[in-house]
Gaussian input, Z-matrix of N, CA and C with variables (Angstrom, degrees):
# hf/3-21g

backbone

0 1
 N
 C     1     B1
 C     2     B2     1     A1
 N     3     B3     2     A2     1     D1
 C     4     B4     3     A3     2     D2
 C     5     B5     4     A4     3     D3
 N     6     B6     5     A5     4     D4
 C     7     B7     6     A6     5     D5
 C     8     B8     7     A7     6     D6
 N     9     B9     8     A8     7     D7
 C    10    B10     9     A9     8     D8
 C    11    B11    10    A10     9     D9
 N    12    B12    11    A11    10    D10
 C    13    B13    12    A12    11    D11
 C    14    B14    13    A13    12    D12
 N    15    B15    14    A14    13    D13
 C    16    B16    15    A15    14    D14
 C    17    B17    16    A16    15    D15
 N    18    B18    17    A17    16    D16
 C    19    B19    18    A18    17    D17
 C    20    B20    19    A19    18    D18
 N    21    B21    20    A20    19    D19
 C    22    B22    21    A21    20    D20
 C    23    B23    22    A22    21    D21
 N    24    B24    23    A23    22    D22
 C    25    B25    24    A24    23    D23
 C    26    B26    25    A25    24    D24
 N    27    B27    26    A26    25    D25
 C    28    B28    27    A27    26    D26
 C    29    B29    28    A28    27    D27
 N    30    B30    29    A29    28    D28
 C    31    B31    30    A30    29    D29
 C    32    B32    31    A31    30    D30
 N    33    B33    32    A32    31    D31
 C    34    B34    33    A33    32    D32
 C    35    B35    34    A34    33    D33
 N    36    B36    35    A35    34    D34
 C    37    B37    36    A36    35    D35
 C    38    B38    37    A37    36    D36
 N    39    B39    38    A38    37    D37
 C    40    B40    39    A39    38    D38
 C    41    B41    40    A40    39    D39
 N    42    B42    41    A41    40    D40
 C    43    B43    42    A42    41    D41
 C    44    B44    43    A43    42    D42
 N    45    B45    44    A44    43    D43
 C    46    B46    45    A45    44    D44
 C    47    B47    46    A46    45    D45
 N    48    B48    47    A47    46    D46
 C    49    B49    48    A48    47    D47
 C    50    B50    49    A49    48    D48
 N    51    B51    50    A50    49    D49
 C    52    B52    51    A51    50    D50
 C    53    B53    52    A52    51    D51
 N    54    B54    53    A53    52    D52
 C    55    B55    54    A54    53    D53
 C    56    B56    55    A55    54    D54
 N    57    B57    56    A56    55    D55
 C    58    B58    57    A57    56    D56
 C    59    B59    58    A58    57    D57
 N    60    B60    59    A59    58    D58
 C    61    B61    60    A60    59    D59
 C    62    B62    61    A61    60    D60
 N    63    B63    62    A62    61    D61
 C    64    B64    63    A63    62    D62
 C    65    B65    64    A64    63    D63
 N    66    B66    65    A65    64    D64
 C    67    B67    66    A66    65    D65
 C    68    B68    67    A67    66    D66
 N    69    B69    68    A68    67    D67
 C    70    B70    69    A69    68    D68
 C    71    B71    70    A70    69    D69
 N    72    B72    71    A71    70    D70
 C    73    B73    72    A72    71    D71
 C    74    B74    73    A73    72    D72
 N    75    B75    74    A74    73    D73
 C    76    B76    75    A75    74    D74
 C    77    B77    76    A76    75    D75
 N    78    B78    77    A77    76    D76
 C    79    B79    78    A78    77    D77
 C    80    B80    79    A79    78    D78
 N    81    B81    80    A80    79    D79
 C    82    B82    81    A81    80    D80
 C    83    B83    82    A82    81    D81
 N    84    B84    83    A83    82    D82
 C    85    B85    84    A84    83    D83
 C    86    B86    85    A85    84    D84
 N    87    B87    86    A86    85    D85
 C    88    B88    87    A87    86    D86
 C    89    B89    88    A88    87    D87
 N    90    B90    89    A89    88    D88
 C    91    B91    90    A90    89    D89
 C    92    B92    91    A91    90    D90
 N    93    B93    92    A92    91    D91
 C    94    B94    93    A93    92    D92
 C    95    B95    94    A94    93    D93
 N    96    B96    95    A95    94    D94
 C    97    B97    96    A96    95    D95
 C    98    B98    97    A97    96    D96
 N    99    B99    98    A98    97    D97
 C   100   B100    99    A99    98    D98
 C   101   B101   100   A100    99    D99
 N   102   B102   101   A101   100   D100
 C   103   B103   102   A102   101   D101
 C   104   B104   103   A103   102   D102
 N   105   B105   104   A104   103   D103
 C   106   B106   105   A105   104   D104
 C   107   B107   106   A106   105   D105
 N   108   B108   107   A107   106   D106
 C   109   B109   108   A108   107   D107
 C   110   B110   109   A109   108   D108
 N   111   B111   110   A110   109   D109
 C   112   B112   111   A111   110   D110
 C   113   B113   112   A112   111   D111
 N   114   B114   113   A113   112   D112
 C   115   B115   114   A114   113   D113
 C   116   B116   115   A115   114   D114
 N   117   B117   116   A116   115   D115
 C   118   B118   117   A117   116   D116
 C   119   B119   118   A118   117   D117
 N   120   B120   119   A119   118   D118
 C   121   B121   120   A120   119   D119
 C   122   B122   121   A121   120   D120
 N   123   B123   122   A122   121   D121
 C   124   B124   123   A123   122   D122
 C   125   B125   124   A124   123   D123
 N   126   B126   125   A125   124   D124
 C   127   B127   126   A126   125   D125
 C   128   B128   127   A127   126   D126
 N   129   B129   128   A128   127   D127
 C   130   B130   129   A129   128   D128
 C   131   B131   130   A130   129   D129
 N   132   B132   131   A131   130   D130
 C   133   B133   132   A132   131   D131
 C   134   B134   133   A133   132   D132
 N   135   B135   134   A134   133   D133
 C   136   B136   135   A135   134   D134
 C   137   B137   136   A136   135   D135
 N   138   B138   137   A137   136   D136
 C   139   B139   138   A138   137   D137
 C   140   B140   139   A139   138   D138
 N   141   B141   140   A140   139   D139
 C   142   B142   141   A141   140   D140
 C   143   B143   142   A142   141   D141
 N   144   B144   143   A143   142   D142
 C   145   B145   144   A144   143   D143
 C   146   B146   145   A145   144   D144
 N   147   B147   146   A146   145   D145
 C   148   B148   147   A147   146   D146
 C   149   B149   148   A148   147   D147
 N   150   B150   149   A149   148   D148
 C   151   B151   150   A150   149   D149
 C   152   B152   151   A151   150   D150
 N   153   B153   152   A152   151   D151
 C   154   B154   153   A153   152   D152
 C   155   B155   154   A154   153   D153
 N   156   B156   155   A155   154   D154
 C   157   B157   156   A156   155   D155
 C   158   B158   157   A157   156   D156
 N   159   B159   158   A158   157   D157
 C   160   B160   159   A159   158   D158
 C   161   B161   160   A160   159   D159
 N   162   B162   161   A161   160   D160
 C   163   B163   162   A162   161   D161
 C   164   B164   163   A163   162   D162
 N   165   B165   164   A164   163   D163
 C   166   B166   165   A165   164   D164
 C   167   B167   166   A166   165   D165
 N   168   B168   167   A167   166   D166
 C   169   B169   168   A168   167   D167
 C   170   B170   169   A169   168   D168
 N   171   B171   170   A170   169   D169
 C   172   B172   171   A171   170   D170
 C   173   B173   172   A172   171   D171
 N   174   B174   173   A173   172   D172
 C   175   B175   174   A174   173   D173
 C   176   B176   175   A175   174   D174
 N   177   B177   176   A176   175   D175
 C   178   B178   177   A177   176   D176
 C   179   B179   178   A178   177   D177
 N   180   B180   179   A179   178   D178
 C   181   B181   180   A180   179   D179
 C   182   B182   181   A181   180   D180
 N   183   B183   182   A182   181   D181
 C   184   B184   183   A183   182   D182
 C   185   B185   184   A184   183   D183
 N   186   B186   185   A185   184   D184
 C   187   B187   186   A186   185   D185
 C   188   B188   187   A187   186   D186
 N   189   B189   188   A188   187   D187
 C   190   B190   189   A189   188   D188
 C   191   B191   190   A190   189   D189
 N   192   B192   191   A191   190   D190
 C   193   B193   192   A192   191   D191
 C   194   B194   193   A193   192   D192
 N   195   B195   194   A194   193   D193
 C   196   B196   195   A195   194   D194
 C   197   B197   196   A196   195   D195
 N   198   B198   197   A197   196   D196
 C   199   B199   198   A198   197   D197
 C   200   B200   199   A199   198   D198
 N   201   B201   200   A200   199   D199
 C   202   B202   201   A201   200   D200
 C   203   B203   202   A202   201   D201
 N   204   B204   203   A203   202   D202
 C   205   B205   204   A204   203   D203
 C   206   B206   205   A205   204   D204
 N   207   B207   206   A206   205   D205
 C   208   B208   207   A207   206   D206
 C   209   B209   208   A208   207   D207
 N   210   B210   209   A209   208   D208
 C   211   B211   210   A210   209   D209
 C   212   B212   211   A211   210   D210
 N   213   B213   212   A212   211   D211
 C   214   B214   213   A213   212   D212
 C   215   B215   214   A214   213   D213
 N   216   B216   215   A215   214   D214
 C   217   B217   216   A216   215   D215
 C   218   B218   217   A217   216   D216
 N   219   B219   218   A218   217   D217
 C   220   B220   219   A219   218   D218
 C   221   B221   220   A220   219   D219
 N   222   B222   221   A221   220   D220
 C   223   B223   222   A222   221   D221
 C   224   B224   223   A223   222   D222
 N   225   B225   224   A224   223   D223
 C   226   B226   225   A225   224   D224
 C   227   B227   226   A226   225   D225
 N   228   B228   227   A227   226   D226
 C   229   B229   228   A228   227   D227
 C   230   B230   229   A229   228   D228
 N   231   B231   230   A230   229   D229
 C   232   B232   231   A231   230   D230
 C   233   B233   232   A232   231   D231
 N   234   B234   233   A233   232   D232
 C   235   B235   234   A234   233   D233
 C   236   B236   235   A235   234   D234
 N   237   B237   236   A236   235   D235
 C   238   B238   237   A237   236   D236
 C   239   B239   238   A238   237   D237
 N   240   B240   239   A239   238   D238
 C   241   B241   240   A240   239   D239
 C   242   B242   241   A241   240   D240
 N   243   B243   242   A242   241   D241
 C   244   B244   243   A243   242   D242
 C   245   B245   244   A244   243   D243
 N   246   B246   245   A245   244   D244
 C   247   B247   246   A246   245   D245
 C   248   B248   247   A247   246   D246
 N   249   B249   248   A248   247   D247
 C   250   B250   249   A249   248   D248
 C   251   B251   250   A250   249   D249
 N   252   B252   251   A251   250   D250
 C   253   B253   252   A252   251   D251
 C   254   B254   253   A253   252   D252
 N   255   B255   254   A254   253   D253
 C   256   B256   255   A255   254   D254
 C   257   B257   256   A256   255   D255
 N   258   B258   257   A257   256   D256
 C   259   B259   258   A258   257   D257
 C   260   B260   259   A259   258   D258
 N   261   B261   260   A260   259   D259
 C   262   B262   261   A261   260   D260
 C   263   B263   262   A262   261   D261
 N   264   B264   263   A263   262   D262
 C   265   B265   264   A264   263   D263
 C   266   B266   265   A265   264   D264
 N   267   B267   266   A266   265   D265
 C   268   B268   267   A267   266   D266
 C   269   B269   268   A268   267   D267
 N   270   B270   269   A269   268   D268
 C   271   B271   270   A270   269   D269
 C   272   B272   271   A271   270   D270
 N   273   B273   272   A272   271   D271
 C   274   B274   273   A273   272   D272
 C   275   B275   274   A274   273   D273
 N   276   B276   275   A275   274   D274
 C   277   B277   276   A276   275   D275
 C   278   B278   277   A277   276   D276
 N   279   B279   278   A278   277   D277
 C   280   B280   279   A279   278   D278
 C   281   B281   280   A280   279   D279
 N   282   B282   281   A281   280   D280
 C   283   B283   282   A282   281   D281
 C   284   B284   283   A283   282   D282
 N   285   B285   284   A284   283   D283
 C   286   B286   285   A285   284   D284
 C   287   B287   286   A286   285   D285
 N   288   B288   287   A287   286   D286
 C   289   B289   288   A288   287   D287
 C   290   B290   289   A289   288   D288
 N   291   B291   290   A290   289   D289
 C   292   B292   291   A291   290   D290
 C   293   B293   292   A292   291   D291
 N   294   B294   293   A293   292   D292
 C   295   B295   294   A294   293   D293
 C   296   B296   295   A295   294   D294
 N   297   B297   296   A296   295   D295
 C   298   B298   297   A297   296   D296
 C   299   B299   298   A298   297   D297

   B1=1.4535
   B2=1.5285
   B3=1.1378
   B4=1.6151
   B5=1.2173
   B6=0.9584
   B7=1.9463
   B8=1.3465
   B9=1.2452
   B10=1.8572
   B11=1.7782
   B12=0.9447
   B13=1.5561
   B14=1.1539
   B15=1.7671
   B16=1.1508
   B17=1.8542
   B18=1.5653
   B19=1.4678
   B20=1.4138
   B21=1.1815
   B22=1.4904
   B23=1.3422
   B24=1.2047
   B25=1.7297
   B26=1.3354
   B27=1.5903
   B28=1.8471
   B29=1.4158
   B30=0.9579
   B31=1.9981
   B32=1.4662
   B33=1.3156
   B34=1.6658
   B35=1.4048
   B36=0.8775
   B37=1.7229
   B38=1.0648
   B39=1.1801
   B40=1.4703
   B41=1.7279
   B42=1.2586
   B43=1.3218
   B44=1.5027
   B45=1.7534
   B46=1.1719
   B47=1.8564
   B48=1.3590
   B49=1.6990
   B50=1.1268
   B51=1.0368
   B52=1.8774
   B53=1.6076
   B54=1.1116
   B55=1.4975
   B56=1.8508
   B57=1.4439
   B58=1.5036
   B59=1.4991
   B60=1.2873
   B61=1.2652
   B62=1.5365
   B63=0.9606
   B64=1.4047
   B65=1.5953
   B66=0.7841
   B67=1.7008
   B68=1.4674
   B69=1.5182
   B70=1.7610
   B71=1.6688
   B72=1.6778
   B73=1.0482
   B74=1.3108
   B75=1.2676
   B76=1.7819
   B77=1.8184
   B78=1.1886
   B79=1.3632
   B80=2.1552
   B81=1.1469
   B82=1.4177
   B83=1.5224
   B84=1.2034
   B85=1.8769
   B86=1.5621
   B87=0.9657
   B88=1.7683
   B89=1.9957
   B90=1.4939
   B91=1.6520
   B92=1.7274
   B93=1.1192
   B94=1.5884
   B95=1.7268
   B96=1.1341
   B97=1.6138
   B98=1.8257
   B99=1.0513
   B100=1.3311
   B101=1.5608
   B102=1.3506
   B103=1.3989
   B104=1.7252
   B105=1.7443
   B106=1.5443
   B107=1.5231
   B108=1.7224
   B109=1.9114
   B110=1.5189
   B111=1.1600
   B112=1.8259
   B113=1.7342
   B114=1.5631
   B115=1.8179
   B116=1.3066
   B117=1.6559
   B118=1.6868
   B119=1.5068
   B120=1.0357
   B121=1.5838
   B122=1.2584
   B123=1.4303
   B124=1.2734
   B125=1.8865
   B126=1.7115
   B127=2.3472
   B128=1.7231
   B129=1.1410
   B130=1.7358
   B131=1.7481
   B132=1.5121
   B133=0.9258
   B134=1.7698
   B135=1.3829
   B136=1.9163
   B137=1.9520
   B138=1.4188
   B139=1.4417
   B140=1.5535
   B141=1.4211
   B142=1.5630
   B143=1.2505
   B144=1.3145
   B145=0.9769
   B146=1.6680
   B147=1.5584
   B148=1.4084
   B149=1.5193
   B150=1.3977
   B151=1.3718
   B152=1.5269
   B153=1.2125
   B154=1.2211
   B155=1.6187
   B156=1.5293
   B157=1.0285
   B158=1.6684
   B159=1.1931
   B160=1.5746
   B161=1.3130
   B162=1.6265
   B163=1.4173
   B164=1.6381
   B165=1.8839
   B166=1.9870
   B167=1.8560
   B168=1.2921
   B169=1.7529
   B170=1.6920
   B171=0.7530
   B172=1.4464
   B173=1.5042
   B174=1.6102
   B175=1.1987
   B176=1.4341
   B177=1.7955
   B178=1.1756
   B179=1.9521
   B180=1.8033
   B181=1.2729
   B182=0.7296
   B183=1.5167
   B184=1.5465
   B185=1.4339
   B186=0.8143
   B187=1.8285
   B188=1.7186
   B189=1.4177
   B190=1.8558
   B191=1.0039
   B192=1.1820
   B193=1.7577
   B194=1.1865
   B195=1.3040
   B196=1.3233
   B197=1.6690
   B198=1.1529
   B199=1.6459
   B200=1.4363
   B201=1.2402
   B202=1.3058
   B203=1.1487
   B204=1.6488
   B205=1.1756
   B206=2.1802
   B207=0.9796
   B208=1.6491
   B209=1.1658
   B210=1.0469
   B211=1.9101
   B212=1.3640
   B213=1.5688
   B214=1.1474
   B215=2.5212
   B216=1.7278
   B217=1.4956
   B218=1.4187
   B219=1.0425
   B220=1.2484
   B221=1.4745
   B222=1.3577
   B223=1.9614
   B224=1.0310
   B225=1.1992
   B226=1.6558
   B227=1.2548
   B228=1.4106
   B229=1.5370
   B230=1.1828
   B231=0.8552
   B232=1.8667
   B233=1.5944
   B234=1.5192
   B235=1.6946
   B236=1.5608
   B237=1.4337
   B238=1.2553
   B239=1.4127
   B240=0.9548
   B241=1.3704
   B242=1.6134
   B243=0.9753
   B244=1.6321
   B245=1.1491
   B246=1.6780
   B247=1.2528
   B248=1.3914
   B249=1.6756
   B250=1.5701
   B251=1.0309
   B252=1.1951
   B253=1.5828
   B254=1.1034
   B255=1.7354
   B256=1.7306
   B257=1.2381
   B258=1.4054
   B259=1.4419
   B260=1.0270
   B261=1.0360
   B262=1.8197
   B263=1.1887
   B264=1.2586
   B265=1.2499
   B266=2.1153
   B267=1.5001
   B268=1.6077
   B269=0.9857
   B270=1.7037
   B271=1.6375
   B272=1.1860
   B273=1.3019
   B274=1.3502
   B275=1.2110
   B276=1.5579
   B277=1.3388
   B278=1.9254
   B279=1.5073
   B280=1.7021
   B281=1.0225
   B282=1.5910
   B283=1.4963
   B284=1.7942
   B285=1.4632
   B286=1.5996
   B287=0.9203
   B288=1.7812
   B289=1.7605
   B290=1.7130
   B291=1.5003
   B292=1.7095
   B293=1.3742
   B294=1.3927
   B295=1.8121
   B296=1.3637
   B297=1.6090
   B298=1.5980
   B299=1.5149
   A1=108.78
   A2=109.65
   A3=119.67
   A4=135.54
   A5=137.92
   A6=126.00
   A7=123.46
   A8=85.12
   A9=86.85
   A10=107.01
   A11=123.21
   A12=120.10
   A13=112.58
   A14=121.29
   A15=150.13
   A16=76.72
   A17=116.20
   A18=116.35
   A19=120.85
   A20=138.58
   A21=130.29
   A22=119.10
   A23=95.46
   A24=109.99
   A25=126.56
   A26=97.89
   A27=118.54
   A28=118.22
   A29=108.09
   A30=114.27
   A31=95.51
   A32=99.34
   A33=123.07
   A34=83.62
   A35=145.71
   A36=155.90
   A37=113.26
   A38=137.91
   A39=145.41
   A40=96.75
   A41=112.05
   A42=126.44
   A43=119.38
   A44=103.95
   A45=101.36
   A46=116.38
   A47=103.02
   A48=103.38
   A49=118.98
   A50=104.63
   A51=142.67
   A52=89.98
   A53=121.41
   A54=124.82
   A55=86.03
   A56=123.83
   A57=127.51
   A58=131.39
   A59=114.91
   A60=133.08
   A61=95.60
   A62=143.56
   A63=149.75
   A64=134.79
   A65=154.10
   A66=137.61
   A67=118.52
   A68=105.40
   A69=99.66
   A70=121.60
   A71=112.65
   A72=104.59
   A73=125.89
   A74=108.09
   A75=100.44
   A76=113.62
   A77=105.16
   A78=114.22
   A79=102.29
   A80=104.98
   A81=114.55
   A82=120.98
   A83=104.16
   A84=129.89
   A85=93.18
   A86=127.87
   A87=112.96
   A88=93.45
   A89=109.24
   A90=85.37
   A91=150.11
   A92=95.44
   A93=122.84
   A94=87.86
   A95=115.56
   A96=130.13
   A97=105.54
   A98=133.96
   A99=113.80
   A100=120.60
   A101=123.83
   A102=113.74
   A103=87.72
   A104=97.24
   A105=104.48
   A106=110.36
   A107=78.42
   A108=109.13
   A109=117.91
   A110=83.85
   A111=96.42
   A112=103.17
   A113=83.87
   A114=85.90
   A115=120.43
   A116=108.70
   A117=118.38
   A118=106.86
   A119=131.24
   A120=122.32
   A121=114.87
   A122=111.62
   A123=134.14
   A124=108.92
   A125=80.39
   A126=88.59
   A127=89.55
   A128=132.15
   A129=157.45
   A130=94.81
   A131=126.55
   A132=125.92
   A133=84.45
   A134=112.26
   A135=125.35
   A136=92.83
   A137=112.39
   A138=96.72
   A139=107.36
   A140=123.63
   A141=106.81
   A142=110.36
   A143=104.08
   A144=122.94
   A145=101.37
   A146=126.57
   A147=112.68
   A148=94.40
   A149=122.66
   A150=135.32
   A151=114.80
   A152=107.21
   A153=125.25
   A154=121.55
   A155=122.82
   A156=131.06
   A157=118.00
   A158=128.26
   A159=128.85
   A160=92.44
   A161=119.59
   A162=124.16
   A163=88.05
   A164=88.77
   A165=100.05
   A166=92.45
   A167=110.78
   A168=105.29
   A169=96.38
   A170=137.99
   A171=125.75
   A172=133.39
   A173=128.82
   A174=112.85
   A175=82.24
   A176=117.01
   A177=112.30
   A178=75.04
   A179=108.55
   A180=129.32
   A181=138.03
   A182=147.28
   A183=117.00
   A184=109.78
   A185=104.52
   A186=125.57
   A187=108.48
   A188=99.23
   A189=120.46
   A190=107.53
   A191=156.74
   A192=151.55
   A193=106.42
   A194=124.41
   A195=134.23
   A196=104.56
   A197=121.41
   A198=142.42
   A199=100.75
   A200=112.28
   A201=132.59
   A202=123.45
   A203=134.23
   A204=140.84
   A205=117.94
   A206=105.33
   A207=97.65
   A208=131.29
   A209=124.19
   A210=112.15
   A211=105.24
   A212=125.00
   A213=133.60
   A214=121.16
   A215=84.61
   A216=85.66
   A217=125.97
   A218=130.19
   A219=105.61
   A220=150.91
   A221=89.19
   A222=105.92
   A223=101.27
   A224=129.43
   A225=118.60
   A226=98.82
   A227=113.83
   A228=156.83
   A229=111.57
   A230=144.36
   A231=165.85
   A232=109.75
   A233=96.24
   A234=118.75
   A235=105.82
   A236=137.88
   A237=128.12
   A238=113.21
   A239=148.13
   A240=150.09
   A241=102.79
   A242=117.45
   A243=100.04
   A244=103.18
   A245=155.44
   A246=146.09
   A247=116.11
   A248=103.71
   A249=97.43
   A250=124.74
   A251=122.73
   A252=128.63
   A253=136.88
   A254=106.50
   A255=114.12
   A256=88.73
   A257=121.33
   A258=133.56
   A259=116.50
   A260=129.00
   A261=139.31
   A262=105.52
   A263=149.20
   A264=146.83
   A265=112.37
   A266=106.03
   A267=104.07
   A268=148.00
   A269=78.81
   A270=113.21
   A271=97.66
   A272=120.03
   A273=160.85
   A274=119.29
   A275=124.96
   A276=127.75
   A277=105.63
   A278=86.23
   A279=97.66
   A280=95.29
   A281=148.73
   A282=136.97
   A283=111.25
   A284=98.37
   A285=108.60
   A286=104.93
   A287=120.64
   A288=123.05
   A289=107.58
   A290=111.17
   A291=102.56
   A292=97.04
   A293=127.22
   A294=135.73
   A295=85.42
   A296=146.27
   A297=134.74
   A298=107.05
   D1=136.83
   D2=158.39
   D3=-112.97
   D4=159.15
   D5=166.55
   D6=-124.15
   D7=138.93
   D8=-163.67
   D9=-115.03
   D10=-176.09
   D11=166.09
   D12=-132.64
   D13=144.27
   D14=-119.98
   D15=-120.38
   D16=109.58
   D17=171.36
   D18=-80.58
   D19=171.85
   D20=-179.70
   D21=-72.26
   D22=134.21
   D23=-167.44
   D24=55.34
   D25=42.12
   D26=166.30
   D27=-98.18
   D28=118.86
   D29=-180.00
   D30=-98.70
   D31=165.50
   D32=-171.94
   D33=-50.15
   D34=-107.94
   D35=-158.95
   D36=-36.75
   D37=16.93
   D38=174.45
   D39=-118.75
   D40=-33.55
   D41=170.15
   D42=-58.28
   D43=-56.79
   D44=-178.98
   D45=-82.19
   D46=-10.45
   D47=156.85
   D48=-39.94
   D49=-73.62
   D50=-157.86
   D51=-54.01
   D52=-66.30
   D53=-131.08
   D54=-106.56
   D55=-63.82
   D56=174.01
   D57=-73.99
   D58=-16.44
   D59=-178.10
   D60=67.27
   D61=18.18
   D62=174.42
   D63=-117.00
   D64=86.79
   D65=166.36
   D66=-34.42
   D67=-33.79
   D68=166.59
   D69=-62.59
   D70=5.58
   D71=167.40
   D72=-80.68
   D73=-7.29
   D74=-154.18
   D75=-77.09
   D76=-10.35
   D77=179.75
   D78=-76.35
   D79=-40.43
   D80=155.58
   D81=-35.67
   D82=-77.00
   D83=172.07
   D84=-51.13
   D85=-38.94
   D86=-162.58
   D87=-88.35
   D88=-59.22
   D89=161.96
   D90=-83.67
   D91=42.39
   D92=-170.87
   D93=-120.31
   D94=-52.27
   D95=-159.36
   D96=-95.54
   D97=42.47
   D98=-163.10
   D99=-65.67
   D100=15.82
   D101=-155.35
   D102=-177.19
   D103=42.56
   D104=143.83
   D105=-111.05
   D106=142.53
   D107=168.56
   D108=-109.50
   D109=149.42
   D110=171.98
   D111=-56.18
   D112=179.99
   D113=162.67
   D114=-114.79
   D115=120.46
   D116=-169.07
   D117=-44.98
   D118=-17.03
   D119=168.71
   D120=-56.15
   D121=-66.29
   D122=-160.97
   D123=-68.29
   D124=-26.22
   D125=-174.52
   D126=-72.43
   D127=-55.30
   D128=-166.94
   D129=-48.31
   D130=-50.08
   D131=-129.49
   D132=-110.87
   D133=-24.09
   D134=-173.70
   D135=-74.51
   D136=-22.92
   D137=-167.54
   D138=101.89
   D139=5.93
   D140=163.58
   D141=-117.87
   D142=176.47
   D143=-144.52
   D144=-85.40
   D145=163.10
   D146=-151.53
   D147=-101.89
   D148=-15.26
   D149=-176.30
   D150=-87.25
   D151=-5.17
   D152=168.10
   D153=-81.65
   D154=75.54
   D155=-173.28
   D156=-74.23
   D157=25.87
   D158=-177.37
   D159=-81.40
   D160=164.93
   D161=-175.05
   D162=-115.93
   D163=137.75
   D164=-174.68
   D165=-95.99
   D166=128.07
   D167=168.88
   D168=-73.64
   D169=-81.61
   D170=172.35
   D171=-23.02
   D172=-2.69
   D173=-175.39
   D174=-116.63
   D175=-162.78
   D176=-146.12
   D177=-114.31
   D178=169.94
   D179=136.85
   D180=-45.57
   D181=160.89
   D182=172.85
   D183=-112.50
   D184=114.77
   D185=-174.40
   D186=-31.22
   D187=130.90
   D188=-158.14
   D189=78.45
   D190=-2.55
   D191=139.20
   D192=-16.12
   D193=138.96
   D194=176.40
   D195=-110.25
   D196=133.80
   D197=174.19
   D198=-115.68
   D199=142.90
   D200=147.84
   D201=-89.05
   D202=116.20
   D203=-165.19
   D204=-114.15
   D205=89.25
   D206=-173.97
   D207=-47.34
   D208=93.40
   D209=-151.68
   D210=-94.00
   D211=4.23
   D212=166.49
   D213=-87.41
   D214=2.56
   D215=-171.65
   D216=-82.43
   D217=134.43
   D218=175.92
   D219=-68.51
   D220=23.61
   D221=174.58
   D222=-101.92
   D223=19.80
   D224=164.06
   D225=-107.49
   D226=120.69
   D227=89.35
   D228=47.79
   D229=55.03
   D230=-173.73
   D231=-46.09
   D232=-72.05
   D233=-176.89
   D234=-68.22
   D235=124.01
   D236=163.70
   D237=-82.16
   D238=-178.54
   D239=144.83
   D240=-116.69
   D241=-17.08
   D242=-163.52
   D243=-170.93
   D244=92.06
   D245=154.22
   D246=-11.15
   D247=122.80
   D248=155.06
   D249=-96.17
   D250=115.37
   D251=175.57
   D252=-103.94
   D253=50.01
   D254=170.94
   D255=176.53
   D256=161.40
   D257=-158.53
   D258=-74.67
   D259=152.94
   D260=-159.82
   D261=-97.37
   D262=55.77
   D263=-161.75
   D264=-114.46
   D265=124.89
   D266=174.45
   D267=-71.84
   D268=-62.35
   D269=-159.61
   D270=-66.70
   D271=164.01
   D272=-118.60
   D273=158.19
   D274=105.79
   D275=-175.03
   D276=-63.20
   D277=-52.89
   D278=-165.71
   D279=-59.04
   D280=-47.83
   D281=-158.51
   D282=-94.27
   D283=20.74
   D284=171.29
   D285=-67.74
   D286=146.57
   D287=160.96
   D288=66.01
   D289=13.59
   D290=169.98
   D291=-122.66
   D292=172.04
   D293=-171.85
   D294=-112.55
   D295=15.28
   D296=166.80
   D297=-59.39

């Protein structure tokens, strides 16, 4: 296992890019992670409610979060095709709540 930190405006799946080369990781990251949250900015700013503690896969982490990453699993991503070379980041406030 390793730990990495969660950069600004990184969602779980930017996570499991980065780190698994996969999106089938994130079910990994969520039981490695049991008691990650979004970032109350970003929950505040989507229109829910702040007492509303469910975790959004679509909104972001809150940046310096620490994840635990299994670097021994087998959903990591062996073959590269292509270096990523700059941070994997999505979210997007403005393109919240649209299918663009």
């Amino acid at each position: 296992m390793k730990r990495v930190t969660a950069k600004a405006n990184q969602t779980i799946y930017d996570v499991a890019i980065e780190q698994y080369g996969t999106c089938e990781a994130v079910g990994k990251l969520m039981q490695d992670n049991p008691d990650m949250e979004n970032d109350l900015q970003a929950v505040t700013e989507a229109g829910i409610e702040e007492s509303d503690r469910s975790f959004y896969f679509d909104l972001p982490l809150p940046e310096g979060s620490t994840l635990l990453v299994d670097t021994d699993s087998r959903l990591i991503e062996k073959n590269i095709l292509r270096e990523i070379d700059k941070d994997v980041t999505t979210y997007d406030l403005k393109d919240y709540g649209t299918n663009d």
